[in-house]
C-alpha positions as CSV (number, residue, x, y, z in Angstrom):
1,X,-35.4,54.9,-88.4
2,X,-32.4,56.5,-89.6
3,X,-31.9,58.5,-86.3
4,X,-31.3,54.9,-85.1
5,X,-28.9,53.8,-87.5
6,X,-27.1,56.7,-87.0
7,X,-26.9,56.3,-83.2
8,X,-26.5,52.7,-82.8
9,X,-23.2,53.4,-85.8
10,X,-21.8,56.3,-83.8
11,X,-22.2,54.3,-80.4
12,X,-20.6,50.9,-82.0
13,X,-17.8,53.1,-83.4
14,X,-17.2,54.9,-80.0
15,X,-16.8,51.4,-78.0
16,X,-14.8,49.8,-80.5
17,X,-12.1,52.9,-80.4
18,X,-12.5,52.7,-76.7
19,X,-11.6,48.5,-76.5
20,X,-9.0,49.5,-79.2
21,X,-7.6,52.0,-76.8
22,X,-7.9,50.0,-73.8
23,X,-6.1,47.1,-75.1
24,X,-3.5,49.1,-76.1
25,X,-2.9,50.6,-73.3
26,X,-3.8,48.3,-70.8
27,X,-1.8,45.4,-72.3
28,X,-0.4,43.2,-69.9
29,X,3.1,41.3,-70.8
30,X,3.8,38.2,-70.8
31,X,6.9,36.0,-69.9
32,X,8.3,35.2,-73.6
33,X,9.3,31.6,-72.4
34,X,6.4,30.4,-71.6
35,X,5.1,31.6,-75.0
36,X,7.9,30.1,-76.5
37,X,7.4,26.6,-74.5
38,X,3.7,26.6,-75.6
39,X,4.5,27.2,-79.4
40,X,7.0,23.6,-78.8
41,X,4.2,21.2,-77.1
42,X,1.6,20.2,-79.3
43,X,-1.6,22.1,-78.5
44,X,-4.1,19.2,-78.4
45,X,-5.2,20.9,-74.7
46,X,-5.8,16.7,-73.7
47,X,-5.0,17.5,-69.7
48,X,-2.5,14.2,-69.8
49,X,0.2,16.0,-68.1
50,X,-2.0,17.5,-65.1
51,X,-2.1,20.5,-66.2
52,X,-5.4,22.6,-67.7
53,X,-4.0,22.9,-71.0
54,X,-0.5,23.5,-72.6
55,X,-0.8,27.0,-71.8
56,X,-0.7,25.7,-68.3
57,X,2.0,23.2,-68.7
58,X,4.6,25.9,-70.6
59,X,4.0,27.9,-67.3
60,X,4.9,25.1,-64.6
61,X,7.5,24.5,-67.0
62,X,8.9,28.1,-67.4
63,X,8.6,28.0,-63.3
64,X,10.5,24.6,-63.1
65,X,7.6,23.6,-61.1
66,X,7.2,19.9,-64.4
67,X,9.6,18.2,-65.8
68,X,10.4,18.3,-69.3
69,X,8.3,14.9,-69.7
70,X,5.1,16.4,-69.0
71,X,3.5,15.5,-72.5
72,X,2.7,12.1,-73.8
73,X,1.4,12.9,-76.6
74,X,4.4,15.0,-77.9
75,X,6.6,12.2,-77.3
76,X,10.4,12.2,-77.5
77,X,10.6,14.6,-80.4
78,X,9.4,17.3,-77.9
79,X,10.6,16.7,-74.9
80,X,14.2,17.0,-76.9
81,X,12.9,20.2,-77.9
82,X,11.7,21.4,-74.7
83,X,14.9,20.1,-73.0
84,X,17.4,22.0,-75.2
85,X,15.4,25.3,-74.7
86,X,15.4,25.4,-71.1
87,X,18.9,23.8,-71.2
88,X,18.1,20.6,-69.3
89,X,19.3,17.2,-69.7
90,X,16.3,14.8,-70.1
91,X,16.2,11.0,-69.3
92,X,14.4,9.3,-72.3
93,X,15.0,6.0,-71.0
94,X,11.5,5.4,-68.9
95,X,9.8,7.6,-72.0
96,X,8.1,5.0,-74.8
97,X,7.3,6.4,-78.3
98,X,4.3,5.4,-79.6
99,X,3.5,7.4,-82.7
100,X,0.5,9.2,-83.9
101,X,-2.5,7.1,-82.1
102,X,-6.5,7.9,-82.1
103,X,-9.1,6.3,-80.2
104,X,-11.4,3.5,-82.0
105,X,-14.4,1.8,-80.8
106,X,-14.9,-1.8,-81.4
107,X,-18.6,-1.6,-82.7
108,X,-19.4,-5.9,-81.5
109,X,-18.3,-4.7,-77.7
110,X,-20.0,-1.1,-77.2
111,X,-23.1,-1.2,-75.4
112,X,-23.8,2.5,-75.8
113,X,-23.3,3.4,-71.9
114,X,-21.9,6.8,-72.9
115,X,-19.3,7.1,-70.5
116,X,-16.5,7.7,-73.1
117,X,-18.1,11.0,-74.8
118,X,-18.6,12.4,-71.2
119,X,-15.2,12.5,-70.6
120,X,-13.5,13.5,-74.0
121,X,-12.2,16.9,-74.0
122,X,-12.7,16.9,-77.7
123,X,-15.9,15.9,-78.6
124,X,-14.2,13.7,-80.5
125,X,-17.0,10.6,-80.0
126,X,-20.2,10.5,-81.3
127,X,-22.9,8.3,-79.9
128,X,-26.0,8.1,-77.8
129,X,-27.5,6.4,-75.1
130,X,-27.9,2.4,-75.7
131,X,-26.7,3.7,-79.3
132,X,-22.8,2.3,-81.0
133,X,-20.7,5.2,-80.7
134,X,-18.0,6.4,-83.1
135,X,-14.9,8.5,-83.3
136,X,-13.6,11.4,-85.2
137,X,-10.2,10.7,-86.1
138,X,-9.6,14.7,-87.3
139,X,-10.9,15.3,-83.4
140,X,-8.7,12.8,-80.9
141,X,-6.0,14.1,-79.2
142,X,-5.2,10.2,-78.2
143,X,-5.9,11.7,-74.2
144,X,-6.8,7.7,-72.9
145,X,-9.7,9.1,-71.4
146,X,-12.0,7.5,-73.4
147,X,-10.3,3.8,-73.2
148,X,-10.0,4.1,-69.3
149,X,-13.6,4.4,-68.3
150,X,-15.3,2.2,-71.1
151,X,-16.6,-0.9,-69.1
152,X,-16.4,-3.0,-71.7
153,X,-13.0,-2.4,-73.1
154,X,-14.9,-1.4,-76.4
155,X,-12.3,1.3,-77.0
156,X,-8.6,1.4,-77.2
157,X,-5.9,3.2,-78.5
158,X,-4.5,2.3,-82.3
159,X,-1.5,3.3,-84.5
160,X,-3.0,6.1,-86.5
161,X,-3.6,4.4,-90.1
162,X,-1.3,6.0,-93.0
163,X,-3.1,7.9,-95.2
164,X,-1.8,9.7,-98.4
165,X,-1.4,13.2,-96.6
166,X,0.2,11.4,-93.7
167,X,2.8,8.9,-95.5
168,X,6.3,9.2,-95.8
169,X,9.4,7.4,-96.5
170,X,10.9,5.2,-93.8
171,X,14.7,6.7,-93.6
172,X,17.0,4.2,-94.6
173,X,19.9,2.8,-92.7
174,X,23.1,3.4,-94.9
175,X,25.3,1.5,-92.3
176,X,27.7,-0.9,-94.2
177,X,27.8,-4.7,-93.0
178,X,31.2,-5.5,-93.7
């Protein structure tokens, strides 16, 4: 038994400085922008822009192959941010800012068809066949997904509710009237 211990510690030991070596060694680089443009959109992976992912999207972007309005979710704040990285001028004037949404199912018109948990890339909806489902709030990336194939129009998208972690102060408007 201890012969075993012994071997199966010496062989773990050997792969793991092996991986270590290898990814050390075999690292491959990456284009800094695109890391860069990934750390500005907002990682909720939701697909809205066409893309598999924002790892996805950052590259098209660092290509030039999308334009800097990609991402609804991330709304004007980062397509500003993206724009003045790649130094591009943006056209904000077709762009609507919503705010912070989350899917919500009206319980009186869900019939349990589970067509909206099939398609979230979340998980973020919790339900059963011929069952009422539900939504996690912490879980929706406010994707749409959900609200375009429900047959019922049981879900739809809503302002996400203000909570104590989430409130803040409304910035006041110090312009003078007179």
């Amino acid at each position: 038994m201890i012969a075993a211990l012994v071997s199966l510690t010496v062989l773990g030991l050997a792969l793991g400085l092996g991986l270590g070596y290898a990814a050390v060694r075999l690292k491959v680089e990456g284009n800094p922008l695109v890391q860069e443009l990934e750390a500005l959109l907002p990682g909720s992976q939701c697909g809205q822009c066409g893309f598999p992912g924002c790892t996805g999207a950052a590259q098209a972007l660092a290509d030039g192959a999308a334009p800097v309005t990609l991402c609804p979710p991330g709304g004007r704040a980062v397509v500003e941010a993206l724009a003045a990285r790649l130094g591009v001028e943006a056209d904000l004037s077709g762009m609507e800012d919503s705010g912070p949404q989350v899917a919500e199912v009206q319980i009186d018109l869900c019939i349990g068809c589970t067509k909206c948990y099939k398609v979230c890339p979340t998980d973020a909806i919790l339900g059963a066949a011929k069952q009422i489902h539900a939504v996690f709030r912490e879980a929706c990336t406010a994707c749409g997904k959900c609200v375009d194939v429900c047959p019922t129009e049981a879900t739809r998208m809503v302002a996400l509710p203000a909570t104590l972690q989430s409130w803040y102060w409304a910035k006041p408007n110090w312009e003078r009237t007179s």
